[in-house]
LOROMI-644970 format. One record per residue: residue in one letter; residue number from 0; x, y, z of N, C-alpha, C in turn. Coordinates in steps of 0.1 Angstrom, whole numbers. Atoms other than C-alpha are relative to their C-alpha. Layout:
R,aa,i,n.px,n.py,n.pz,ca.px,ca.py,ca.pz,c.px,c.py,c.pz
R,a,NUM,X,Y,Z,X,Y,Z,X,Y,Z
...
END
This chain:
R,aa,i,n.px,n.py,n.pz,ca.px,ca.py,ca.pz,c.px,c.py,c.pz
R,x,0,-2,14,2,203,82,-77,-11,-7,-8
R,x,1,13,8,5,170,71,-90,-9,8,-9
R,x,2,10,-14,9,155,88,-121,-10,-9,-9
R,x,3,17,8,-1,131,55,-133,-5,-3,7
R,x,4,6,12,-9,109,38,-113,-15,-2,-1
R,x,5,13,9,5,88,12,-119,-10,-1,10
R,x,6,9,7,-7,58,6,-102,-12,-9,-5
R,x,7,10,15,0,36,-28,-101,-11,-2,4
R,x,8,17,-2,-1,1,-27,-104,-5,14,-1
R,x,9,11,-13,9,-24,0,-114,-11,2,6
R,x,10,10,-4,-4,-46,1,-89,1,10,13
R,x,11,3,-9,-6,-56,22,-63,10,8,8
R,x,12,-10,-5,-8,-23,23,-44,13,-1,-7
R,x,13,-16,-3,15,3,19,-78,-3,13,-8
R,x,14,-1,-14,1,-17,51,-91,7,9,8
R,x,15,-2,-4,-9,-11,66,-62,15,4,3
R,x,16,-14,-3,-2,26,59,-56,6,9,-17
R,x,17,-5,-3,12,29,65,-95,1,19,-1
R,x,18,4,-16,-3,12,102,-91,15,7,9
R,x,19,-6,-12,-11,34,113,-59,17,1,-12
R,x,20,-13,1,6,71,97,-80,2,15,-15
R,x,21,3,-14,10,55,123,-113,7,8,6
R,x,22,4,-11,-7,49,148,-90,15,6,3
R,x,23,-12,-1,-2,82,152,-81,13,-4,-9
R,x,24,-4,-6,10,97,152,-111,12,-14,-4
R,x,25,-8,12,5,111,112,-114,-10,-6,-12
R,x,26,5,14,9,102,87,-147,-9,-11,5
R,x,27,8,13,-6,72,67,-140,-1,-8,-11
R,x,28,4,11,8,69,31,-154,-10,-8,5
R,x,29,6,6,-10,36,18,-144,-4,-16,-10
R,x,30,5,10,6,29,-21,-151,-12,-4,7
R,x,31,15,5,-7,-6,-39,-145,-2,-11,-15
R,x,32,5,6,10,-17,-70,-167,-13,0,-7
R,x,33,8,-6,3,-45,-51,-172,-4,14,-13
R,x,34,0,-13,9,-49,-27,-203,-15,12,8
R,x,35,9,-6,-10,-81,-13,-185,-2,5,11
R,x,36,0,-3,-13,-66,-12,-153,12,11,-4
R,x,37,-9,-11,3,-36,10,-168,-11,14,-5
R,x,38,4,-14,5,-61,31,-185,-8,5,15
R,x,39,7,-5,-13,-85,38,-153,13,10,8
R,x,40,-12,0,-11,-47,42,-137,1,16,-5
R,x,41,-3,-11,8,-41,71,-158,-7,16,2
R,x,42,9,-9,-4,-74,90,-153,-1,6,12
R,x,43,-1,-7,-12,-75,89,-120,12,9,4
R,x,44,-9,-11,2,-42,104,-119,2,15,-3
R,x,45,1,-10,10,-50,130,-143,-12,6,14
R,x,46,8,-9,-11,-81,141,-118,5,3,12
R,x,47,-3,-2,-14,-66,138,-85,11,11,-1
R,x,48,-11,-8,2,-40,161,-101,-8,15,-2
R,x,49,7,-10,3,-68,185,-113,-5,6,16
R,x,50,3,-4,-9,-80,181,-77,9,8,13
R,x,51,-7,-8,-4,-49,193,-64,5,16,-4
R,x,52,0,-10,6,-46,222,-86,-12,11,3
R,x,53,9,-6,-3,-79,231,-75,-2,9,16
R,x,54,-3,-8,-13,-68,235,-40,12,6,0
R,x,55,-13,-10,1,-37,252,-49,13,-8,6
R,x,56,-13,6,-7,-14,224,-38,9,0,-14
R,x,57,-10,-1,12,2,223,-77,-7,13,-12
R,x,58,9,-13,9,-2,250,-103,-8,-7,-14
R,x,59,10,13,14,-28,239,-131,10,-7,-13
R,x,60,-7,2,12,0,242,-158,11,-5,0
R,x,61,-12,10,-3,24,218,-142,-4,-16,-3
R,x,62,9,13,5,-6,187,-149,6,-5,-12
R,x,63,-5,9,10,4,181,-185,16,-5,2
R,x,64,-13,3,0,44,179,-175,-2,-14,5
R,x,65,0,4,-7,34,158,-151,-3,-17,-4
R,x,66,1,16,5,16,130,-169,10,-3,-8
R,x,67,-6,3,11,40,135,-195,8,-12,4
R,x,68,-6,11,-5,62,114,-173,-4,-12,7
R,x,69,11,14,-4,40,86,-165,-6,-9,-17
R,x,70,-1,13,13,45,56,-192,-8,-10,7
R,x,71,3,13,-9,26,23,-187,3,-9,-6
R,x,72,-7,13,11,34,-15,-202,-9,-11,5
R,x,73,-1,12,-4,21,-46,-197,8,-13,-6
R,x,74,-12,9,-1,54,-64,-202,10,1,10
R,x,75,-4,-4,-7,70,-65,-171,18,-1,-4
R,x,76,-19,1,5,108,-70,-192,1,15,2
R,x,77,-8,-19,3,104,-30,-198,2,4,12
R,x,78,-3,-4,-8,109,-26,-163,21,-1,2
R,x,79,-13,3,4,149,-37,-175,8,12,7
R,x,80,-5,-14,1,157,3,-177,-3,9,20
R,x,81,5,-6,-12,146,11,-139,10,1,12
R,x,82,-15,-1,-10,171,24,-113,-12,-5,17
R,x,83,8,5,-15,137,13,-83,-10,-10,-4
R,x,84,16,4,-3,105,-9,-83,-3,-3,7
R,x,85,6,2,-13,84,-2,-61,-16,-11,-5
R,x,86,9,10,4,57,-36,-60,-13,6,6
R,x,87,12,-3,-10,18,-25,-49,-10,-11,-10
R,x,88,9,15,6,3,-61,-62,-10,-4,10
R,x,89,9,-5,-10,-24,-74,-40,8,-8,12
R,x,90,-11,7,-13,-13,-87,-4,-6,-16,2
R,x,91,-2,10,1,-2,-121,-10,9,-6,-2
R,x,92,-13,2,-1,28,-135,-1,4,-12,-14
R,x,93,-4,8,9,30,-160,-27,1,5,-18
R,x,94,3,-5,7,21,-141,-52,13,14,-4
R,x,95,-5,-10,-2,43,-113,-43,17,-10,-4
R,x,96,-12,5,2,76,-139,-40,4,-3,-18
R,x,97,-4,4,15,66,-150,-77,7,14,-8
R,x,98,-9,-12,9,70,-111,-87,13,2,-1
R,x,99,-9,-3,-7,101,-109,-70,9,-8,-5
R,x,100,-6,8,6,116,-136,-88,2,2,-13
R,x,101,-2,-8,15,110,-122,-122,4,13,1
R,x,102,-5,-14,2,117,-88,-110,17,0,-4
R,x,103,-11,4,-2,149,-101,-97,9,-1,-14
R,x,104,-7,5,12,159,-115,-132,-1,14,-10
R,x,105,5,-9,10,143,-86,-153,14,11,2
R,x,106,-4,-18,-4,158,-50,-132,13,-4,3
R,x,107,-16,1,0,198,-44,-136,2,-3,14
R,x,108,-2,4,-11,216,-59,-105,1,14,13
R,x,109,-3,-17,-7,223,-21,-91,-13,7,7
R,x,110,13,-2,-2,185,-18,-88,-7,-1,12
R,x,111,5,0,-18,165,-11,-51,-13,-7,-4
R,x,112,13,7,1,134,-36,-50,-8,3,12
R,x,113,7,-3,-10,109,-23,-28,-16,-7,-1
R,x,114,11,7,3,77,-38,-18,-11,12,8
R,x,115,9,-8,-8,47,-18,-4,-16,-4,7
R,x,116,8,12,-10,33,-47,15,-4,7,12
R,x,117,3,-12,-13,15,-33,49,1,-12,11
R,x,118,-5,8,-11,21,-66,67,8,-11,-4
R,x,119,-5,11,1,39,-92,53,22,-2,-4
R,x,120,-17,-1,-2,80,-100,57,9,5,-9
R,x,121,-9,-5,12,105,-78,35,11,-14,2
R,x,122,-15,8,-2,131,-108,48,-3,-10,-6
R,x,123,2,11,12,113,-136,31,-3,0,-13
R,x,124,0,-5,17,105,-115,1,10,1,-8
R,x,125,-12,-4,5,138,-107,0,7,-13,3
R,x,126,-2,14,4,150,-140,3,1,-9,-14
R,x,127,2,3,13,136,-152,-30,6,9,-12
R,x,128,-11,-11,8,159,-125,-48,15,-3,4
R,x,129,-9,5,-5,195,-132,-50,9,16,3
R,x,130,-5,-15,-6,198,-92,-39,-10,-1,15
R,x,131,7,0,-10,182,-97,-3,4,17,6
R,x,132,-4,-13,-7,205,-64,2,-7,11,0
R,x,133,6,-12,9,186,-42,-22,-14,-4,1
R,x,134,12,3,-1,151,-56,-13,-4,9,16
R,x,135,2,-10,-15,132,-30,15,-16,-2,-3
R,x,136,11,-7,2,99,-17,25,-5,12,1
R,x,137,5,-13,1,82,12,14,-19,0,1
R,x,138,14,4,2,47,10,24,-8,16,3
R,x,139,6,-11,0,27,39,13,-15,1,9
R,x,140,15,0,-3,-7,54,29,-10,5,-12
R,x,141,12,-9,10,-38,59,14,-10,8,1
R,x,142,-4,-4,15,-46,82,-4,17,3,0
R,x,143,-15,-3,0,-9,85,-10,6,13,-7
R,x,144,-10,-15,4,-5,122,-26,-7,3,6
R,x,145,5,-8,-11,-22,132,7,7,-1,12
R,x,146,-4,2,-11,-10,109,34,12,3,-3
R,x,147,-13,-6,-5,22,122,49,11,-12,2
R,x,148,-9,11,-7,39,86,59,4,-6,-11
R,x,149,-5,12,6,62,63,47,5,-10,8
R,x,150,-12,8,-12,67,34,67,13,-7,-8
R,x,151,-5,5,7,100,20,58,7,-11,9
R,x,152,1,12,-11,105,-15,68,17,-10,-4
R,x,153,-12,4,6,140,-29,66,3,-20,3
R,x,154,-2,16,2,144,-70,59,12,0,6
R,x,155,-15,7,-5,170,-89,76,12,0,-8
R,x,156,-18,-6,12,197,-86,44,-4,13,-3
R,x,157,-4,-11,5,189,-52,40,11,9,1
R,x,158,-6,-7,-4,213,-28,37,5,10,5
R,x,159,0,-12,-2,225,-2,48,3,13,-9
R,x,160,-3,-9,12,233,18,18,-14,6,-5
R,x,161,15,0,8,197,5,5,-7,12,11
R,x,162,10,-9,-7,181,22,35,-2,13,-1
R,x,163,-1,-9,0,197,50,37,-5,9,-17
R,x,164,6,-4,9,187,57,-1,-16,4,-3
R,x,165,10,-4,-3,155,50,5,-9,9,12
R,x,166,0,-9,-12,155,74,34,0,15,-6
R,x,167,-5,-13,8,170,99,10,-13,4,-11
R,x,168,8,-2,12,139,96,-15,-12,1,6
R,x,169,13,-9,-6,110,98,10,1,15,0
R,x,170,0,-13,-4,124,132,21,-4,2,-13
R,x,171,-2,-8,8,130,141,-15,-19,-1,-7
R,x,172,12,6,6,89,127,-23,-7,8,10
R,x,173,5,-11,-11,82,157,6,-9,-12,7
R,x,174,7,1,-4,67,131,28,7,-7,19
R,x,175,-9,3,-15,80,117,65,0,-15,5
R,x,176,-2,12,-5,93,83,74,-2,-12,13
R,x,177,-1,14,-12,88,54,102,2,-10,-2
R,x,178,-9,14,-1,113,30,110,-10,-12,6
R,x,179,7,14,-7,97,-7,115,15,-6,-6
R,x,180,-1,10,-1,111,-35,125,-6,-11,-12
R,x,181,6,8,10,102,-65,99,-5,-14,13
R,x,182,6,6,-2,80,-80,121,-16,2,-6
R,x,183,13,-1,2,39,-91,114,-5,12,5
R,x,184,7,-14,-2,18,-60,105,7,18,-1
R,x,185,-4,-13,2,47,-36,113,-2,11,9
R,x,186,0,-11,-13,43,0,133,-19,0,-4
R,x,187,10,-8,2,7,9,118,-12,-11,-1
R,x,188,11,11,-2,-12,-22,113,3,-9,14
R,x,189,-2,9,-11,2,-41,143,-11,10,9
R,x,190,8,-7,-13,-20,-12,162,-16,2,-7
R,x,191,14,-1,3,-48,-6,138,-8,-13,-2
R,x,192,10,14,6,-59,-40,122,-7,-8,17
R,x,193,14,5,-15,-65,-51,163,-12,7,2
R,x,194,11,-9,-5,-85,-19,165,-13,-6,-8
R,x,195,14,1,7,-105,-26,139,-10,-12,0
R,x,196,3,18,0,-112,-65,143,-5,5,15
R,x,197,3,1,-18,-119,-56,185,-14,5,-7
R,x,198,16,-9,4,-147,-28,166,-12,-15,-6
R,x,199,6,7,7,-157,-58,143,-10,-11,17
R,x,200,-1,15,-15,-157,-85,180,-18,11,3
R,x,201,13,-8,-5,-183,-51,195,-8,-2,-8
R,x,202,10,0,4,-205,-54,164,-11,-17,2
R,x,203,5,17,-4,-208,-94,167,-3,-1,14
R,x,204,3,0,-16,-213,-96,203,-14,11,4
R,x,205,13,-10,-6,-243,-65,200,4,7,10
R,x,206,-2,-12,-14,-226,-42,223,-4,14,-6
R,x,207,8,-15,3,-241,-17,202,5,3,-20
R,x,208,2,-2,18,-248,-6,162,14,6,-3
R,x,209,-13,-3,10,-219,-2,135,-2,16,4
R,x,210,-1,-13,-2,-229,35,138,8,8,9
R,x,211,-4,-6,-9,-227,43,172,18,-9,7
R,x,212,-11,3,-7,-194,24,175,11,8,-9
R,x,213,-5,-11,11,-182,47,147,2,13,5
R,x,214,1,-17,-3,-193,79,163,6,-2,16
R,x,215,-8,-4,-12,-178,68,200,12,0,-2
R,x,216,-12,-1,2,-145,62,186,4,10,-6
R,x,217,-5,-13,6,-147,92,164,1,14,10
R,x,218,6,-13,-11,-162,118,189,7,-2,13
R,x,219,-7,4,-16,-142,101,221,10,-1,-2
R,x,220,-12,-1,4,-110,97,205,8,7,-10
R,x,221,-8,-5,7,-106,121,179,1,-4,-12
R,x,222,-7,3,12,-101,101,145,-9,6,-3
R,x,223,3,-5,10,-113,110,117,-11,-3,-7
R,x,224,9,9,2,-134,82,107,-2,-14,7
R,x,225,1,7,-14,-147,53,129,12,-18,-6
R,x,226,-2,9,1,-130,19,126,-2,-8,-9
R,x,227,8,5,8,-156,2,109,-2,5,-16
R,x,228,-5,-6,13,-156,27,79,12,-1,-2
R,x,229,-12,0,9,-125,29,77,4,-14,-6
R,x,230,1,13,0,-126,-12,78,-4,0,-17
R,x,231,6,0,15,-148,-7,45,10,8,-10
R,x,232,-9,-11,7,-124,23,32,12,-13,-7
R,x,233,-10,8,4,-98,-5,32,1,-11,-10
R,x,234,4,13,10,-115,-35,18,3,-10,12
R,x,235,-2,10,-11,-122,-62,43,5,-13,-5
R,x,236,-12,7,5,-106,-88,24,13,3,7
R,x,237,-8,-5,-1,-79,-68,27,5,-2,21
R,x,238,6,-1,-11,-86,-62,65,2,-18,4
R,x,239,1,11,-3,-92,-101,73,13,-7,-5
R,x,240,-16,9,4,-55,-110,52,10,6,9
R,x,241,-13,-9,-13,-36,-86,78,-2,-6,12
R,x,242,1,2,-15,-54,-100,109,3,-16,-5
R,x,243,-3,10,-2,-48,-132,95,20,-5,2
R,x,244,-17,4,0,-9,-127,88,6,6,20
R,x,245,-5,-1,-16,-7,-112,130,-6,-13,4
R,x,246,1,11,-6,-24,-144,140,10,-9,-1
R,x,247,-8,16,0,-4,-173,122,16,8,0
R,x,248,-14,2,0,28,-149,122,5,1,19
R,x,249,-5,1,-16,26,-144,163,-4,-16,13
R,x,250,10,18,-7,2,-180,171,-4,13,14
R,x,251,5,-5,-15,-14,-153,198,-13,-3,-3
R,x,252,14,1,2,-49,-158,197,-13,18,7
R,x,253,4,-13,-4,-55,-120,208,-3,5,-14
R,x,254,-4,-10,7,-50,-115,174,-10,-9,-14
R,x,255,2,10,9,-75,-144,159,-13,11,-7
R,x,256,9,-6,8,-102,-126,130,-13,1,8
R,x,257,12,2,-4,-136,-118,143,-7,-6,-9
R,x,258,7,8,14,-160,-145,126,-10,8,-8
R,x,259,1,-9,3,-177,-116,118,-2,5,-16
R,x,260,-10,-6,13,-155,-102,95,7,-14,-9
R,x,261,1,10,8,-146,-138,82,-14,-4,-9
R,x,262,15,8,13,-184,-145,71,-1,11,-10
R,x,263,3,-15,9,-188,-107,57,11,-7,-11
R,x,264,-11,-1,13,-157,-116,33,-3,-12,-6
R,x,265,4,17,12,-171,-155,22,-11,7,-7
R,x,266,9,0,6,-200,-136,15,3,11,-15
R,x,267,-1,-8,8,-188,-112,-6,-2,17,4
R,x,268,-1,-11,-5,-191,-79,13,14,8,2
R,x,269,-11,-6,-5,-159,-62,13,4,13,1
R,x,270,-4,-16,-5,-166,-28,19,-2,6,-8
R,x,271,7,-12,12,-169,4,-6,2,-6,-13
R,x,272,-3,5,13,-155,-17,-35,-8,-6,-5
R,x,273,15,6,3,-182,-37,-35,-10,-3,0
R,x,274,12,-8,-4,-208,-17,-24,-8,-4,11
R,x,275,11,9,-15,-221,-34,9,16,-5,9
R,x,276,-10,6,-11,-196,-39,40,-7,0,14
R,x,277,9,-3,-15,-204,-26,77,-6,12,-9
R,x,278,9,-10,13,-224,1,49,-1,-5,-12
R,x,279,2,1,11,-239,1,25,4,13,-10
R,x,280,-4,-7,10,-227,18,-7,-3,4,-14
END
């Protein structure tokens, strides 16, 4: 069903989807209003492809096929020709409905609009499109030609045709699905973003150093990395816009930001991106 697909934005999580779509042998179209953010987009591609080859997940002489099919534009009309677009802009609902409104008008009516929002409503995204049917979510993880998940989040007019297509194209993208609900946050932030904001509450309150609240949750429960890095991994911006959309979309106050993690982001700290969060970088 789907042999272009556009993806929106060029950064760390539009590489990313752009890569796995290659990889698997669909038409990438990547936009970004960025000529510098397309070219970065490209490179990293190009190595994380090398770094797969390296561990034998693709063979070295599949790389050039691979980029062959990865176009970029910054004119979002050329997305016209696209049988998907998937959006990875930053998370901002206003921002996201503006895309959504010129996507709408741009991509043939036949076309699946997906958003790869990690908390905010496929129903009011899809609202502002006069296809609410064909509007879903596909919210990738990151790194995304690693992580295994796709959550796929179905809006109030979605359909069922739409789902089930995009059901049909995780498998076919070898990766594994979870159904949400289109409520705030979703299956994976509704459980992590408290974790990480409760870690943030332990550091402000002195119940004990960023470290050691790193190494009890990693060493006592198993992850991978502690809260708090991963907090930085994410971008606490990032981090602070999620706990903000479970607060004002539930009014619970279980779910209000640690001040915390509000002063860290006025000040400019947001983690590895900008070299100073709960680490420094």
């Amino acid at each position: 069903m789907f042999k272009v697909v556009g993806v929106l934005g060029a950064g760390q999580m539009g590489s990313g989807i752009a890569h796995v779509f290659a990889q698997h042998a669909y038409q990438v179209l990547i936009f970004d209003i960025s000529e510098a953010q397309l070219e970065k987009a490209l490179k990293s591609i190009e190595k994380n492809l090398e770094r797969q080859a390296n561990k034998g997940v693709i063979f070295s002489t599949s790389i050039q096929g691979i980029m062959s099919r990865i176009s970029v534009t910054r004119d979002l009309s050329d997305f016209s020709g696209c049988d998907l677009v998937v959006e990875a802009a930053s998370e901002n609902e206003a921002l996201k409905f503006e895309l959504f409104r010129k996507l709408d008008e741009i991509v043939n009516e036949n076309a699946i609009l997906a958003s790869n929002t990690s908390s905010l409503s496929i129903t009011r995204i899809g609202a502002v499109t006069k296809r609410p049917d064909k509007v879903i979510g596909m919210h990738f993880m990151n790194p995304v030609p690693v992580m295994q998940l796709v959550e796929v989040i179905r809006g109030l007019g979605t359909s069922e045709e739409t789902f089930h297509a995009i059901g049909a194209l995780v498998a076919n993208l070898g990766k594994e699905m979870a159904v949400s609900q289109d409520y705030p946050g979703f299956i994976v932030n509704r459980v992590l973003i408290p974790m990480i904001n409760e870690a943030a509450f332990a550091l402000y309150e002195g119940i004990a150093t960023a470290e050691d609240i790193d190494k009890g949750m990693k060493l006592g429960t198993n992850q991978p990395m502690g809260p708090l890095q991963l907090a930085d991994f994410i971008g606490l911006d990032t981090v602070l816009a999620i706990c903000n959309v479970l607060h004002n979309g539930f009014k619970d106050p279980k779910y209000r930001p640690c001040p915390l993690l509000v002063k860290m982001v006025d000040a400019g700290y947001l983690g590895k991106k900008s070299g100073k969060g709960f680490y420094s970088y």
